[in-house]
C-alpha positions as CSV (number, residue, x, y, z in Angstrom):
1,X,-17.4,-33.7,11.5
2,X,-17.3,-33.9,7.7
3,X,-20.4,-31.4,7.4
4,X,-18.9,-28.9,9.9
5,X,-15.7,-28.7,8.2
6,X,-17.8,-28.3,5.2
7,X,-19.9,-25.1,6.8
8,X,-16.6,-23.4,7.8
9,X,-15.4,-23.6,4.5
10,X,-18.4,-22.4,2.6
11,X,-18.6,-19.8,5.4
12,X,-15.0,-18.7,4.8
13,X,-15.3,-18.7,1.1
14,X,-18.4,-16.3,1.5
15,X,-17.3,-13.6,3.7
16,X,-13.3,-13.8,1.8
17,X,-14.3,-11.0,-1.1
18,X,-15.9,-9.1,1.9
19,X,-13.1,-9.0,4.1
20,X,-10.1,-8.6,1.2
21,X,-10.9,-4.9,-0.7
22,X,-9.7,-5.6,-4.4
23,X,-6.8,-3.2,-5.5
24,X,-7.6,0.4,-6.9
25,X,-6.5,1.7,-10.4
26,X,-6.6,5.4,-9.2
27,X,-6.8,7.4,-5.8
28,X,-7.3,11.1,-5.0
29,X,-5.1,11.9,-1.5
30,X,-5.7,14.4,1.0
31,X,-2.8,14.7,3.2
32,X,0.7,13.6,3.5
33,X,1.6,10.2,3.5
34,X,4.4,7.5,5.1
35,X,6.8,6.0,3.2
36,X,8.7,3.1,4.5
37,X,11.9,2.0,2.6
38,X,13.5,-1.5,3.5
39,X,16.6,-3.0,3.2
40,X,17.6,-6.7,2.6
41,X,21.3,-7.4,4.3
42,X,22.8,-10.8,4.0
43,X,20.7,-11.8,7.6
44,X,18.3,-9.7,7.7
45,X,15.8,-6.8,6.9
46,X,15.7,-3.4,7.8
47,X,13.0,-0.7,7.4
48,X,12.5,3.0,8.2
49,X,9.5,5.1,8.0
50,X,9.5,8.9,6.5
51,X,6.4,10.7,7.6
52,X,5.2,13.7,6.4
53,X,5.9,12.6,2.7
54,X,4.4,15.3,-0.1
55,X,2.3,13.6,-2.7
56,X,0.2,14.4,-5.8
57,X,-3.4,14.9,-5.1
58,X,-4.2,12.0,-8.0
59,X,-2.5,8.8,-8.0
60,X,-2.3,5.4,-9.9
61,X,-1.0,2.6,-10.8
62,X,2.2,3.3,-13.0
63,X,2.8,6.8,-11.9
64,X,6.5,7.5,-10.9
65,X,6.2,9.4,-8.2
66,X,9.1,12.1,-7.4
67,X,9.5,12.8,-3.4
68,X,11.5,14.6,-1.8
69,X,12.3,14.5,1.6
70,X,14.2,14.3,4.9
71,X,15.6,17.4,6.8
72,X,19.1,16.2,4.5
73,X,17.1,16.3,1.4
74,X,16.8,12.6,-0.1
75,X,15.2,12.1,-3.9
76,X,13.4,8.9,-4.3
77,X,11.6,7.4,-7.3
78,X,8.3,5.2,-6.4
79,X,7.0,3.3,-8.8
80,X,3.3,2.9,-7.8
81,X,2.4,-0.8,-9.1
82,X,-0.2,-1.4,-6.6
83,X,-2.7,0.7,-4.6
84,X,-4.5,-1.3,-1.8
85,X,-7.7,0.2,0.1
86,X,-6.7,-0.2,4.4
87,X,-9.3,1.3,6.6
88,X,-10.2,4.8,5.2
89,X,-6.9,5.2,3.5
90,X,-4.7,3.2,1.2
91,X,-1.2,1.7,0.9
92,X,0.7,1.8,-2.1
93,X,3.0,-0.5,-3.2
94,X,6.3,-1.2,-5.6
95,X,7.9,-4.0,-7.4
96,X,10.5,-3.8,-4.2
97,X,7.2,-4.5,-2.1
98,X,6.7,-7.9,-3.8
99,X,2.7,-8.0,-2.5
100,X,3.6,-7.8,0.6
101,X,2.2,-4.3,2.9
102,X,5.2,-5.3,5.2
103,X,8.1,-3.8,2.9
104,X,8.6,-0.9,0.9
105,X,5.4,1.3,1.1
106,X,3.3,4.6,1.1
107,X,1.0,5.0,3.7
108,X,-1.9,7.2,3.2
109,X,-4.4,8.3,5.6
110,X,-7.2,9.4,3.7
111,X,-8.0,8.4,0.3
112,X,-10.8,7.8,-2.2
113,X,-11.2,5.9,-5.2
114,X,-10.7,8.3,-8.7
115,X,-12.8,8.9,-11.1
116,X,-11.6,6.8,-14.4
């Protein structure tokens, strides 16, 4: 039972930098992407998604992005502190975000890792 136990782990260990894509420092976007902004109340959490969200071609970690958006025009300031490959697109995430893709977010389509 021991050995098994043993094999799973080893076999878990092995295929974990496979299956977890290490963060990007830099992505060029094609598209529009979806940012989700939450909001902690005393019981609970709230989120709402904004699609169709302009962003700059080139992004990375520590830009300040400026969007605009809404059909009653809304500024926002994200501060990009993460950028996380998902499928053949990204997420981006803030200090708000806390690590986790679950809160405050951008959610890009289609992106590709930038040239340094």
């Amino acid at each position: 039972m021991l050995l098994l136990a043993a094999v799973c782990a080893g076999i878990a260990l092995t295929l974990s930098p496979l299956t977890r894509a290490e963060p990007l420092a830099a992505v060029t976007v094609a598209g529009k992407g979806v940012l989700t902004i939450c909001r902690n109340w005393a019981l609970f959490r709230t989120c709402k998604p904004y699609d169709k969200i302009a962003l700059p071609p080139r992004i990375a970690v520590g830009d300040n992005l400026v969007l605009t958006f809404g059909s009653n025009p809304k500024d926002y300031l994200f501060h990009v502190v993460e950028i996380r490959p998902k499928g053949e697109g990204c997420v981006l995430l803030t200090e708000e975000s806390k690590g986790h893709e679950d809160r405050e977010r951008i959610e890009v389509a289609r992106c590709e890792p930038a040239a340094e």
